[in-house]
DSSP file (Angstrom, degrees, kcal/mol; ACC not computed):
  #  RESIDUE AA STRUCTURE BP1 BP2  ACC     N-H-->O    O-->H-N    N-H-->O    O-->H-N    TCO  KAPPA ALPHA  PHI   PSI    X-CA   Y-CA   Z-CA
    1    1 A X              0   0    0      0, 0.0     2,-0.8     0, 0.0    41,-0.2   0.000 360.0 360.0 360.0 144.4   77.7   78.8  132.4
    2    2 A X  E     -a   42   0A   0     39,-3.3    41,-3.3     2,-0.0     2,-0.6  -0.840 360.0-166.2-107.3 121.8   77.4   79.2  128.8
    3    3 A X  E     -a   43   0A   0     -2,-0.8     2,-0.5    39,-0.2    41,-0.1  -0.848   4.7-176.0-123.7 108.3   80.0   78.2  126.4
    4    4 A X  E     -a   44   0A   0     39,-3.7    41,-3.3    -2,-0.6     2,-0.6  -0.888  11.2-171.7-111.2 114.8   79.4   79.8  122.9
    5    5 A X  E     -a   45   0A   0     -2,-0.5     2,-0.3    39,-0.2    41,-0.2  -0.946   3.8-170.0-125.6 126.2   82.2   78.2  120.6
    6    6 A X  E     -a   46   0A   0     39,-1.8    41,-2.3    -2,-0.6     2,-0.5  -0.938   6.5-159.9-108.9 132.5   82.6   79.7  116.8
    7    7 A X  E     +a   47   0A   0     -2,-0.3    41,-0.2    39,-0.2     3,-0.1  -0.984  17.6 169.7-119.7 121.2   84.9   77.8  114.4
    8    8 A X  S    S+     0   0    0     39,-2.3     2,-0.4    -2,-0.5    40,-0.2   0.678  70.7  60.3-110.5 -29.0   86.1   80.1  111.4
    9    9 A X  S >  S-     0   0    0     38,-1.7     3,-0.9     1,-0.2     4,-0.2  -0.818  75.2-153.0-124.9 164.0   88.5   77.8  110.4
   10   10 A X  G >  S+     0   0    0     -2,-0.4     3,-4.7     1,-0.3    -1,-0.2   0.886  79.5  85.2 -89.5 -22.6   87.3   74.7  109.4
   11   11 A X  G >  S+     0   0    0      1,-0.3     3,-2.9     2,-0.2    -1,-0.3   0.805  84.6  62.6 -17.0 -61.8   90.4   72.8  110.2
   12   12 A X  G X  S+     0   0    0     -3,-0.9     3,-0.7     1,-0.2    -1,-0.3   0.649  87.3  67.4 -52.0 -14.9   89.3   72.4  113.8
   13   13 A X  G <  S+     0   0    0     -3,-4.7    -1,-0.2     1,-0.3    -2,-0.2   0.291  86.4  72.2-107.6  29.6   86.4   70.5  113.0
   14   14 A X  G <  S+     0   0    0     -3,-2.9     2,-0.4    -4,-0.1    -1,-0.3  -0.166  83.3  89.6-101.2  39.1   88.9   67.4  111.8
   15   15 A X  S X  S-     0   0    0     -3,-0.7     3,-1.7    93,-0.0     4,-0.2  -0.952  85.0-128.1-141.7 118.9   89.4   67.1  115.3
   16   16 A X  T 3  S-     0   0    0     -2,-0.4    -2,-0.1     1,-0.3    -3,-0.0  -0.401  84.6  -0.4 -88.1 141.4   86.8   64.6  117.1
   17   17 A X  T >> S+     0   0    0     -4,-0.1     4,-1.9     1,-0.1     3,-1.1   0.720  87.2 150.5  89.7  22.7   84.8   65.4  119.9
   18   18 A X  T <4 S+     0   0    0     -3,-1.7     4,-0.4     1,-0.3     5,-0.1   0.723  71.9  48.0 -85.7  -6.6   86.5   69.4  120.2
   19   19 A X  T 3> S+     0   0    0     -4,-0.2     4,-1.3     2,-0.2    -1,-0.3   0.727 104.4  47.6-132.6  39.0   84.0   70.7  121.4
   20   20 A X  H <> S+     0   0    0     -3,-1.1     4,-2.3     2,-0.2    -2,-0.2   0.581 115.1  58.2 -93.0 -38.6   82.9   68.6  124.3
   21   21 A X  H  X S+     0   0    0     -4,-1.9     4,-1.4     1,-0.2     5,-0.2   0.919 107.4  41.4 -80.6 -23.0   86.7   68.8  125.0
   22   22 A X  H >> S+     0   0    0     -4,-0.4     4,-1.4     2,-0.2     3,-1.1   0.995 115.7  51.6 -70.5 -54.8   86.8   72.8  125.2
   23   23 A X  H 3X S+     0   0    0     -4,-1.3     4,-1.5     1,-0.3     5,-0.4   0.973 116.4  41.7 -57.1 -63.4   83.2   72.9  127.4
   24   24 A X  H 3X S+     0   0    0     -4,-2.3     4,-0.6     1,-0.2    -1,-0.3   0.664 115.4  50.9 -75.6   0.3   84.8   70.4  129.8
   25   25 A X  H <X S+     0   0    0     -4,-1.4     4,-1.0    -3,-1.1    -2,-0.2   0.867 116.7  41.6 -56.4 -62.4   88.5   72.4  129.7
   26   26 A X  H >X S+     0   0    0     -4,-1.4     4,-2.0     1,-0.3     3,-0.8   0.950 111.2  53.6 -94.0 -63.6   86.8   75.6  130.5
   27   27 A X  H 3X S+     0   0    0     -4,-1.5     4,-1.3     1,-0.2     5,-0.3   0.956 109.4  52.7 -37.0 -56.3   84.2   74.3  133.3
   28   28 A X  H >X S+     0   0    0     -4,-0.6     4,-3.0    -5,-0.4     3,-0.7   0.844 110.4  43.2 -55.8 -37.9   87.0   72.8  135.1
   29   29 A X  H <X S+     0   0    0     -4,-1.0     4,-2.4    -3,-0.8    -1,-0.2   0.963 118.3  46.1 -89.3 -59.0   89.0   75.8  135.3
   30   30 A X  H 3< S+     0   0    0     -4,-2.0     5,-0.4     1,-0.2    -1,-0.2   0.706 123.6  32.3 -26.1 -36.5   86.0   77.9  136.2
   31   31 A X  H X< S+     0   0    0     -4,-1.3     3,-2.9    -3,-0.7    -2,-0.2   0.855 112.3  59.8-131.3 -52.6   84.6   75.7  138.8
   32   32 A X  H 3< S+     0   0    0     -4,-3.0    -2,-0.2    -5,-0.3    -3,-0.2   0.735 103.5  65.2 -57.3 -36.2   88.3   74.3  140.0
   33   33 A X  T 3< S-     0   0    0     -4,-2.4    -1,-0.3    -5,-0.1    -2,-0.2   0.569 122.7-103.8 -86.5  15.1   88.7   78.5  140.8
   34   34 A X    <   +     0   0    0     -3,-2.9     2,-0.6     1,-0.2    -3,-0.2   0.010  69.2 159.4 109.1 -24.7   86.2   78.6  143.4
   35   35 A X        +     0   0    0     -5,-0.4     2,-1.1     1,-0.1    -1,-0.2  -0.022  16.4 168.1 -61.0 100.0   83.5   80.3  140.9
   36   36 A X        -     0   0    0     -2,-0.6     2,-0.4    -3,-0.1    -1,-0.1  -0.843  22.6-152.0-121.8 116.4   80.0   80.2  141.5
   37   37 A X        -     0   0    0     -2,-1.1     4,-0.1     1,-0.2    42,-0.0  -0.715  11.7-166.9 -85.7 131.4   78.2   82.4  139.4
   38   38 A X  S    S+     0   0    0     -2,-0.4     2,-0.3     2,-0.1    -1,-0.2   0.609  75.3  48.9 -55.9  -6.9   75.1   83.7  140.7
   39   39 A X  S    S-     0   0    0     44,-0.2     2,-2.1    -3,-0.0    45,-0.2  -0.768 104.7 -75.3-143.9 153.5   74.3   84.8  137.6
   40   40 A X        -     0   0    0     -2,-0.3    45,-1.6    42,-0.2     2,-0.4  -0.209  51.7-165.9 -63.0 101.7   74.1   83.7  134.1
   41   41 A X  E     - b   0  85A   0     -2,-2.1   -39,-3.3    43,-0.2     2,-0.3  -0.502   2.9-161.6 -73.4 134.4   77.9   83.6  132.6
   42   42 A X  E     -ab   2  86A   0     43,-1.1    45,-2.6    -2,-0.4    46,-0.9  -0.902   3.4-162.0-122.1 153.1   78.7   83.4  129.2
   43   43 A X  E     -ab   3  88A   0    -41,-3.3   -39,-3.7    -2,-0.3     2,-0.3  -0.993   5.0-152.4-134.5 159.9   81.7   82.4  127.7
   44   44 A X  E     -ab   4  89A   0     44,-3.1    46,-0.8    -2,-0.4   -39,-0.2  -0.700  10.7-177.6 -93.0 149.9   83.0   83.0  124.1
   45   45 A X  E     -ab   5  90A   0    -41,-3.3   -39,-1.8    -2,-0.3     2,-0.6  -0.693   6.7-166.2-130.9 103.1   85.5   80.6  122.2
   46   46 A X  E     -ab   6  91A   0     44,-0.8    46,-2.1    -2,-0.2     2,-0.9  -0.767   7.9-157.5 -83.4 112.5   86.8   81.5  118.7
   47   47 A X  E     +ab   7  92A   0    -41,-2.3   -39,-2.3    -2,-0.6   -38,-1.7  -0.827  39.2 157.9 -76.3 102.7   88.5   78.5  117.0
   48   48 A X  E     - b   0  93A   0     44,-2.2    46,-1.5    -2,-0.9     2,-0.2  -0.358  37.8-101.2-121.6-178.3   90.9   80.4  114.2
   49   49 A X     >  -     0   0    0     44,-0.2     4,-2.6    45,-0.1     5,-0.2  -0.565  36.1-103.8 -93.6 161.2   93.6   80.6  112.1
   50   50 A X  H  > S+     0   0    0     -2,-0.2     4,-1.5     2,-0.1    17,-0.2   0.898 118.0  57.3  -2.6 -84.3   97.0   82.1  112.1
   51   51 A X  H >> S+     0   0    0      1,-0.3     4,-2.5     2,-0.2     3,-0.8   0.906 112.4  42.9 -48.7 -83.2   96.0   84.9  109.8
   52   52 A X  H 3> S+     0   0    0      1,-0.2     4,-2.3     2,-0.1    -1,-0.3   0.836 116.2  40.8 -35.7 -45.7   93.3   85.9  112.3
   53   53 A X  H 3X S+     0   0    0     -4,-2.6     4,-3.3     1,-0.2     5,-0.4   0.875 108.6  63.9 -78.2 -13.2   95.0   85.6  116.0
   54   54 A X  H <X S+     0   0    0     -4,-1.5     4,-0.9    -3,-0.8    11,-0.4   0.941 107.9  41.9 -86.9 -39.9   98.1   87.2  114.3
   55   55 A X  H  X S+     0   0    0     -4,-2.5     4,-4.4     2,-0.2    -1,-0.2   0.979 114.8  51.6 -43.3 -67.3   95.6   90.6  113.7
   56   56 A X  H  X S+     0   0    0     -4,-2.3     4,-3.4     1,-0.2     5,-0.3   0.888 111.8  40.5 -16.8 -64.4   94.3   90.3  116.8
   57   57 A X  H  X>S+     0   0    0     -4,-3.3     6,-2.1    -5,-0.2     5,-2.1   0.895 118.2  49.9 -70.3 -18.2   97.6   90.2  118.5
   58   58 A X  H >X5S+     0   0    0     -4,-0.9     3,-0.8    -5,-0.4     4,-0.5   0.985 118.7  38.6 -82.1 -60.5   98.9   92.9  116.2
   59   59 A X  H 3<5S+     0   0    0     -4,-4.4    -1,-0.2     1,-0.2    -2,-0.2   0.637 132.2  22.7 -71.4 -17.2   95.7   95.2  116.9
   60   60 A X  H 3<5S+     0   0    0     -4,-3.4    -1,-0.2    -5,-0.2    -2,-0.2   0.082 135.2  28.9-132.6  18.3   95.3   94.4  120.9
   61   61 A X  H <<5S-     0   0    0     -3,-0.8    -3,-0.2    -4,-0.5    -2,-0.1   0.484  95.9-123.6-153.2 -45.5   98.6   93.3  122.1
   62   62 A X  S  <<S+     0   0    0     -5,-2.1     2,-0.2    -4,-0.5    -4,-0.2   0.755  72.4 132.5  81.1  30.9  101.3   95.4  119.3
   63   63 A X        -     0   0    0     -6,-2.1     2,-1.6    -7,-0.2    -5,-0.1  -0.571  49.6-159.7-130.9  88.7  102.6   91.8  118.6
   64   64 A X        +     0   0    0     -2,-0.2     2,-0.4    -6,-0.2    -9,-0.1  -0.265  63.7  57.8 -36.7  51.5  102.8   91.4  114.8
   65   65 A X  S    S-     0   0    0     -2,-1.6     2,-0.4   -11,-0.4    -2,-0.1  -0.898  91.1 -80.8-173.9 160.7  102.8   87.4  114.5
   66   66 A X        -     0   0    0     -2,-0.4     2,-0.1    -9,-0.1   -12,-0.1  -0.447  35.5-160.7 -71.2 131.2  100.5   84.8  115.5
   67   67 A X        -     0   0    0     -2,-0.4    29,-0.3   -17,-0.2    30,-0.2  -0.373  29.0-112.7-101.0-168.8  100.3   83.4  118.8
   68   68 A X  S    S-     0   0    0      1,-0.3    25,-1.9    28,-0.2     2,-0.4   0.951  95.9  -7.8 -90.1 -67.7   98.6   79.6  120.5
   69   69 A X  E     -C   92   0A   0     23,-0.2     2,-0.3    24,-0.1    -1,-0.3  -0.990  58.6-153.7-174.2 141.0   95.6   81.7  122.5
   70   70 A X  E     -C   91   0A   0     21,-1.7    21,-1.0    -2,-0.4     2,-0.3  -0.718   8.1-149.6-116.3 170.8   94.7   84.7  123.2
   71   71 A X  E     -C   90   0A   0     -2,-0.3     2,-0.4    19,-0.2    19,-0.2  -0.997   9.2-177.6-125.0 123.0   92.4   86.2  126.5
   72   72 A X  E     -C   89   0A   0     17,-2.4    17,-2.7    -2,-0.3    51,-0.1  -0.980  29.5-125.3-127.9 133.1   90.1   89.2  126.4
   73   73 A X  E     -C   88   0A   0     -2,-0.4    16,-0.2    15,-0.2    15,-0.2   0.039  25.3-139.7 -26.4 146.5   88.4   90.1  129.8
   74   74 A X        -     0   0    0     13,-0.8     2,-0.6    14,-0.1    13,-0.2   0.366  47.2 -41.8 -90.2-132.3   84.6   90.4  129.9
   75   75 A X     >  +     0   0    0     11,-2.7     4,-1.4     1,-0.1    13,-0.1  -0.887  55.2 179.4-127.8  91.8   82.0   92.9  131.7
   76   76 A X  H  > S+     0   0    0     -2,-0.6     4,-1.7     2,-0.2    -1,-0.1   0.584  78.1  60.2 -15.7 -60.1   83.6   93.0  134.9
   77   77 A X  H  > S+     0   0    0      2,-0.2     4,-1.7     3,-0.1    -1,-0.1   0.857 100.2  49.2 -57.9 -64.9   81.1   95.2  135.8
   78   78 A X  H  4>S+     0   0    0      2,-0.2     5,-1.4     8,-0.1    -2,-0.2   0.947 105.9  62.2 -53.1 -49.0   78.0   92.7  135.3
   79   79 A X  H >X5S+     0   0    0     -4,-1.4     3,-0.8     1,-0.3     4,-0.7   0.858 103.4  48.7 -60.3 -80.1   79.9   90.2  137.3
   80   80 A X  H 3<5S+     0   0    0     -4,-1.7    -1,-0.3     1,-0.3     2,-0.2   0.695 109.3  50.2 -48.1 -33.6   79.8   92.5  140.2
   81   81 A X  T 3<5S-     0   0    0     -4,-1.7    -1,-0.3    -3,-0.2    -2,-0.2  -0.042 109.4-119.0 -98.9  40.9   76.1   93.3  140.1
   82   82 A X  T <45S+     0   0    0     -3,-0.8   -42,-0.2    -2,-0.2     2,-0.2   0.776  71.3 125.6  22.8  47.1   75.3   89.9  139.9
   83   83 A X  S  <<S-     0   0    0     -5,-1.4     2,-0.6    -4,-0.7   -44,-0.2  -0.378  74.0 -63.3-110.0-174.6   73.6   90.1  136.7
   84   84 A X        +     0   0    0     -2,-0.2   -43,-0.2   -45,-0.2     2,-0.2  -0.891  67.8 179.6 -85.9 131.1   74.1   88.0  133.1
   85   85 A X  E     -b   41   0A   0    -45,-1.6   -43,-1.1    -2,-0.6     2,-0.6  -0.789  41.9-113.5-138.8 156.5   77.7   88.9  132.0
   86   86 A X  E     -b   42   0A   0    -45,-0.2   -11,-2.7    -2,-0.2    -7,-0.2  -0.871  29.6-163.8 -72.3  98.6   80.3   88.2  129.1
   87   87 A X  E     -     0   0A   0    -45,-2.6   -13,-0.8    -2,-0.6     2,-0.2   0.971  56.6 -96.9 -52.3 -59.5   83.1   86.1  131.3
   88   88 A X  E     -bC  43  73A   0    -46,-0.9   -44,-3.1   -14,-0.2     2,-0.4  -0.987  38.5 -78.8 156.4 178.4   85.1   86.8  128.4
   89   89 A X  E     -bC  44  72A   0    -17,-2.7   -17,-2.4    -2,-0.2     2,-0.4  -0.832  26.6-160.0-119.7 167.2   86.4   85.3  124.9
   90   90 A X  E     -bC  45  71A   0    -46,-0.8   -44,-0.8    -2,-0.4     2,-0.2  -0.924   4.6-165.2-127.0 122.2   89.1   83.0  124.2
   91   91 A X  E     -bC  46  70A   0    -21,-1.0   -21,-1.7    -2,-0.4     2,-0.3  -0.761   6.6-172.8-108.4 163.0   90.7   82.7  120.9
   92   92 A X  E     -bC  47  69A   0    -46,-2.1   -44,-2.2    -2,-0.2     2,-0.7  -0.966  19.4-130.1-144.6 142.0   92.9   79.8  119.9
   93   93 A X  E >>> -b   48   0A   0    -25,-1.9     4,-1.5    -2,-0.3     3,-1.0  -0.722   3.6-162.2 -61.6  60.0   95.2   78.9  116.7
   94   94 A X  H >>5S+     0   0    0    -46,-1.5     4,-2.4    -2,-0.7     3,-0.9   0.636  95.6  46.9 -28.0 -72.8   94.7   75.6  115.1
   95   95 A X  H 3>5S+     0   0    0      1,-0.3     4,-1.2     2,-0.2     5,-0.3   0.688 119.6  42.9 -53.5 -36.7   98.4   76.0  113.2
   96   96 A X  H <>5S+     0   0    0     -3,-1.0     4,-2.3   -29,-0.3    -1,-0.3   0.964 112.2  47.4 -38.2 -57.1  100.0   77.1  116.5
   97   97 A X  H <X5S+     0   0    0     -4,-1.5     4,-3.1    -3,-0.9     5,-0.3   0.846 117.7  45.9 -74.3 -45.7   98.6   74.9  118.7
   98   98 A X  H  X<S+     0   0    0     -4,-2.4     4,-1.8    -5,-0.5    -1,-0.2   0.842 114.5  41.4 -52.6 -45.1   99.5   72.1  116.2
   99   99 A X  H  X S+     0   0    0     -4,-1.2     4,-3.0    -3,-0.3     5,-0.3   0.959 116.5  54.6 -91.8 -67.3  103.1   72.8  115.3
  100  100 A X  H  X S+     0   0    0     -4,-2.3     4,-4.7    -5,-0.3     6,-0.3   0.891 114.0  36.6 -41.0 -70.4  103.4   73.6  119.1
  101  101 A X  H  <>S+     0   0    0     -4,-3.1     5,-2.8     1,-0.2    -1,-0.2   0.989 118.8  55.1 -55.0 -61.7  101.8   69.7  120.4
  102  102 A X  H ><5S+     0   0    0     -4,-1.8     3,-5.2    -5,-0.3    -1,-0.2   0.987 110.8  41.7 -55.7 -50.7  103.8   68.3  117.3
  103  103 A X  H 3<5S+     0   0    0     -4,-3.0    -2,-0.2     1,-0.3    -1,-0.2   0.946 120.3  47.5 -59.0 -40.1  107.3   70.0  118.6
  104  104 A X  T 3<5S-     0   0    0     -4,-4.7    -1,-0.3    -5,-0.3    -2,-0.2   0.183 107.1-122.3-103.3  41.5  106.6   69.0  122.0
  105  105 A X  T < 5 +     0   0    0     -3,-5.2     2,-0.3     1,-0.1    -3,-0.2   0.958  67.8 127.4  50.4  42.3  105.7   65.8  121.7
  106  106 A X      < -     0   0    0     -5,-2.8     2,-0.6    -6,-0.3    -1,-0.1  -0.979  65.1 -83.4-139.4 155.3  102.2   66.3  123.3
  107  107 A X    >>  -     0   0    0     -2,-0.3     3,-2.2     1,-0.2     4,-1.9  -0.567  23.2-132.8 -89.2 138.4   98.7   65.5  122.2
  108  108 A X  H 3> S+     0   0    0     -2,-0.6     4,-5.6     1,-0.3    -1,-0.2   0.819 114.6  42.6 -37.9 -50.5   97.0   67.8  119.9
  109  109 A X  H 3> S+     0   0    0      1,-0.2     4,-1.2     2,-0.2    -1,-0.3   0.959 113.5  54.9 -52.0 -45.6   93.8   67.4  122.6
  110  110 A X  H <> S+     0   0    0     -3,-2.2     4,-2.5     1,-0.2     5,-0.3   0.887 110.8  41.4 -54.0 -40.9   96.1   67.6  125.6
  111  111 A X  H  X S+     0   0    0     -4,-1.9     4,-2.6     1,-0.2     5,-0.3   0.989 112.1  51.7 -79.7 -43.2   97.5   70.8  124.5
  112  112 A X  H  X S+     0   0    0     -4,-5.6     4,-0.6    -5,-0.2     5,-0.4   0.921 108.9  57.1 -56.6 -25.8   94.1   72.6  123.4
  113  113 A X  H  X S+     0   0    0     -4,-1.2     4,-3.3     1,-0.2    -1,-0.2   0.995 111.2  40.3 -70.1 -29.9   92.7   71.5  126.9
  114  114 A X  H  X S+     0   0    0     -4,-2.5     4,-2.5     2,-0.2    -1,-0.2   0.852 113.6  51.3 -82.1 -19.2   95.7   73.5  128.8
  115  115 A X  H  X>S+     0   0    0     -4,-2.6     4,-2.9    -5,-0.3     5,-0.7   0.943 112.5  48.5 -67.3 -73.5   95.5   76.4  126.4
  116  116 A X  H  X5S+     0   0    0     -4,-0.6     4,-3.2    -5,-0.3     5,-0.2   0.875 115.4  43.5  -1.3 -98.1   91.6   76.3  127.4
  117  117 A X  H  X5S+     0   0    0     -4,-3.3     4,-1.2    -5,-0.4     5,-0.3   0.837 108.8  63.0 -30.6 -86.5   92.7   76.1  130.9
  118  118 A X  H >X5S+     0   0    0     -4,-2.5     3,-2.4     1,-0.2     4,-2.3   0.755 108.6  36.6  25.7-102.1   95.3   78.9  130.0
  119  119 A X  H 3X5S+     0   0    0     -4,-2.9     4,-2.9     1,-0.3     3,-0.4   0.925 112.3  50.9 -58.0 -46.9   92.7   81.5  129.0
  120  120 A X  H 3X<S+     0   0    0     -4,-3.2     4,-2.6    -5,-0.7    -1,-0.3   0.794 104.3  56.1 -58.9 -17.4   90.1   81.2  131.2
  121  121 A X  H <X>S+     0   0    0     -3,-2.4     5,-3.6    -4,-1.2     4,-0.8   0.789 108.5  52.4 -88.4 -36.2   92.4   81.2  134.1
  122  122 A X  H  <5S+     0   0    0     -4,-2.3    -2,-0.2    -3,-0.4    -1,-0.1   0.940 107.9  51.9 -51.6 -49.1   93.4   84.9  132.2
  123  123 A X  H  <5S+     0   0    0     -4,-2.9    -2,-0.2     1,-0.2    -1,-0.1   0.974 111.7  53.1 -45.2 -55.8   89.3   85.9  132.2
  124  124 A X  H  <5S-     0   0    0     -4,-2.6    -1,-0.2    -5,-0.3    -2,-0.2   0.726 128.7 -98.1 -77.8  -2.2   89.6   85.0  136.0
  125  125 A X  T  <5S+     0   0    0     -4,-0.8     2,-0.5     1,-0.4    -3,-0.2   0.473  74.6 130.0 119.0   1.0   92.4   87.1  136.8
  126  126 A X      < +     0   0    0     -5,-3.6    -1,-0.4    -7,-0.1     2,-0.2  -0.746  21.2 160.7 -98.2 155.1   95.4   85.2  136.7
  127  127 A X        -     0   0    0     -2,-0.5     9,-0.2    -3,-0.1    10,-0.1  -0.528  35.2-135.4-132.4-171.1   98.4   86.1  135.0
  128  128 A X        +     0   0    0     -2,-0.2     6,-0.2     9,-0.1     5,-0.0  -0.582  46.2 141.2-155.3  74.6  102.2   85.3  135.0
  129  129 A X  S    S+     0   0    0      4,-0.0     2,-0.2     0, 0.0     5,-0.0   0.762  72.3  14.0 -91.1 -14.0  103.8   88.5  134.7
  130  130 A X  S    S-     0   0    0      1,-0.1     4,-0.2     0, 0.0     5,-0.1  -0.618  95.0 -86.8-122.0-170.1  106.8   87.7  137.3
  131  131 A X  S  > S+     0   0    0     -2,-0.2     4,-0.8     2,-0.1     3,-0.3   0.862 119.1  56.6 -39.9 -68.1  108.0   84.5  138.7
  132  132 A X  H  > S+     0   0    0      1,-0.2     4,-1.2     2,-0.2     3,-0.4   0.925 112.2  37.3 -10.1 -82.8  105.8   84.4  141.5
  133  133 A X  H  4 S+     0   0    0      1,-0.2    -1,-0.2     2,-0.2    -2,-0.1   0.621 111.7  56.6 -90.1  15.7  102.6   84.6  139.7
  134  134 A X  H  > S+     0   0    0     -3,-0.3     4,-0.9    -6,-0.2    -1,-0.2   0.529 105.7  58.5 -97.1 -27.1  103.6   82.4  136.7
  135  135 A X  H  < S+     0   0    0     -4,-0.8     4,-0.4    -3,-0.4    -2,-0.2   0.829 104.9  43.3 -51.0 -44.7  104.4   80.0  139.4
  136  136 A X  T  X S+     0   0    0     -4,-1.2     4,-0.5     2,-0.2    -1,-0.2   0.403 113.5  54.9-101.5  -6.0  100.7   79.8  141.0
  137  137 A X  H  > S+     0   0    0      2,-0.2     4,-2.4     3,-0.1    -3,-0.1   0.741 113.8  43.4 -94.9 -29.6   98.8   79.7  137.0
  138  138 A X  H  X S+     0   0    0     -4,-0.9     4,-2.3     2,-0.2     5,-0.3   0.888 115.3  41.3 -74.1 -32.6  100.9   76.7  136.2
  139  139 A X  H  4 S+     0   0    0     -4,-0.4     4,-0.3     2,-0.2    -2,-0.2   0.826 120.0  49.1 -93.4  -7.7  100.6   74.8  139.4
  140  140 A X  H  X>S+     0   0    0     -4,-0.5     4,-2.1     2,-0.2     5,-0.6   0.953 111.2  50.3 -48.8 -66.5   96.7   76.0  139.2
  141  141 A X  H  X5S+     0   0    0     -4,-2.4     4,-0.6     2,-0.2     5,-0.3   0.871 113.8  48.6 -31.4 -48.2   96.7   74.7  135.4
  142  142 A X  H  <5S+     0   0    0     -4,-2.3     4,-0.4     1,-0.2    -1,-0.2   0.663 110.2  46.0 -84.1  -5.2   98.2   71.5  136.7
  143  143 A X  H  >5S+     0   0    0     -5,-0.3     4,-0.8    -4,-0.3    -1,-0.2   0.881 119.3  45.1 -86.6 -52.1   95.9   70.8  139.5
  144  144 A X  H >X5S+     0   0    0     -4,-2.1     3,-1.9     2,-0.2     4,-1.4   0.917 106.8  51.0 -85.6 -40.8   93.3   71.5  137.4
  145  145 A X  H ><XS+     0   0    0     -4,-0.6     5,-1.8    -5,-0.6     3,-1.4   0.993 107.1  63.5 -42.5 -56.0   94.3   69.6  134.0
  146  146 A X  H >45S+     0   0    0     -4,-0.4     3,-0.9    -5,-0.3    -1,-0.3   0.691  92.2  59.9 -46.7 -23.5   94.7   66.4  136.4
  147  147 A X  H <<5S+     0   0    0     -3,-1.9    -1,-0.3    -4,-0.8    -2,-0.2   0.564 110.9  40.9-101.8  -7.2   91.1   66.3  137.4
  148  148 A X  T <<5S-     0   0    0     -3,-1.4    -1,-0.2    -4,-1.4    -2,-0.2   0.148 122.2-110.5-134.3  42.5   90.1   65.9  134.0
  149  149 A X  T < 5 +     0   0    0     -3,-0.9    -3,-0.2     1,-0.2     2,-0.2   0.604  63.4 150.6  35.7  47.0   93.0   63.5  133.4
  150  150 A X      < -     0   0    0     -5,-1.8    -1,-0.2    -6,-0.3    -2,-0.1  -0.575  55.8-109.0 -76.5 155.5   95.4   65.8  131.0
  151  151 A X        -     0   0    0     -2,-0.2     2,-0.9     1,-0.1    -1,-0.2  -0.076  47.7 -81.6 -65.5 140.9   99.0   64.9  131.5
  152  152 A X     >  -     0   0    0      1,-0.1     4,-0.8    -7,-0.1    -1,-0.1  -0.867  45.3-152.5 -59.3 111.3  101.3   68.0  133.6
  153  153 A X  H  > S+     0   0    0     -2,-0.9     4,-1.0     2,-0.2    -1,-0.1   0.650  93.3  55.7 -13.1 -44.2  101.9   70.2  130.3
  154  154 A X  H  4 S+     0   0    0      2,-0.2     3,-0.3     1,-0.1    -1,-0.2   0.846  98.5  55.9 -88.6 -22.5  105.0   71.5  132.0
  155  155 A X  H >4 S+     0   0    0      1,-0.2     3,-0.7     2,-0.1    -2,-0.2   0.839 111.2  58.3 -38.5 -60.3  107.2   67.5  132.9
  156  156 A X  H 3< S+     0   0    0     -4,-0.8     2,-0.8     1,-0.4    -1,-0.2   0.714 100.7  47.7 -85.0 -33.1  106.7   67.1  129.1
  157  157 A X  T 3<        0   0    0     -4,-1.0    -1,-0.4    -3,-0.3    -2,-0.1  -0.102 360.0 360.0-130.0 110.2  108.3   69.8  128.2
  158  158 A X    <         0   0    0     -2,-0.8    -1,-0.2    -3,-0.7    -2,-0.2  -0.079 360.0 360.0-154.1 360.0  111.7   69.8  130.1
């Protein structure tokens, strides 16, 4: 799989080793959901600001403030014809993410890997729209966070 990571804001690149820690976030959750691509996969990662995801969410989502990470689906399509496909992109917030890890006592790395985890797990089709299926992407997240020795996300904040 290919993991094409863009940094627009430059903040992220005070952060050592980010993007060995995103490539090994996003493999885990890829490879931890059963997925063996025949075919070449790509995936996108935009490291951003505020300012940016908050457009985003305002233009794709019709929620005017910034969020931690966003998901957009790929070519669907490709995947099924066993060709080179777009998995999908993932965007992430430095100032979310930050203020977020700082408030809940967690570390800045820990939290970008489960956000990581997070989205890709969205590309592959899981969600948490009810109880139920917010239930099976967190204990998925935590199965998978554990194999690349992140912390449970959720103990910590409780």
């Amino acid at each position: 799989m290919l993991i094409d990571i863009t940094t627009e804001f430059d903040a992220w690149l005070k952060i050592p080793g980010i993007e060995t820690l995103i490539k090994t976030a996003a493999r885990a959750a890829v490879n931890n959901c059963g997925q063996k691509f025949q075919t070449q996969a790509e995936l996108s990662i935009l490291l951003t600001s505020d300012n940016a995801i908050q457009k985003l969410n305002s233009e794709y989502r019709n929620q005017d403030k910034p969020t931690n990470v966003l998901s957009f689906p790929g070519e669907q399509e490709a995947q099924a014809q066993d060709r080179s496909f777009l998995l999908g992109d993932v965007v992430l917030s430095y100032q979310t993410i930050g203020s977020e890890a700082k408030r809940q006592n967690k570390r800045l790395e820990n939290h970008i890997s489960h956000l990581i985890v997070h989205g890709v797990l969205h590309l592959l089709g899981y969600d948490h729209e009810d109880d139920e299926t917010a239930c099976d992407m967190e204990r998925k997240e935590i199965n998978i966070l554990k194999g690349i020795g992140v912390e449970n996300p959720y103990a910590l904040e409780h």
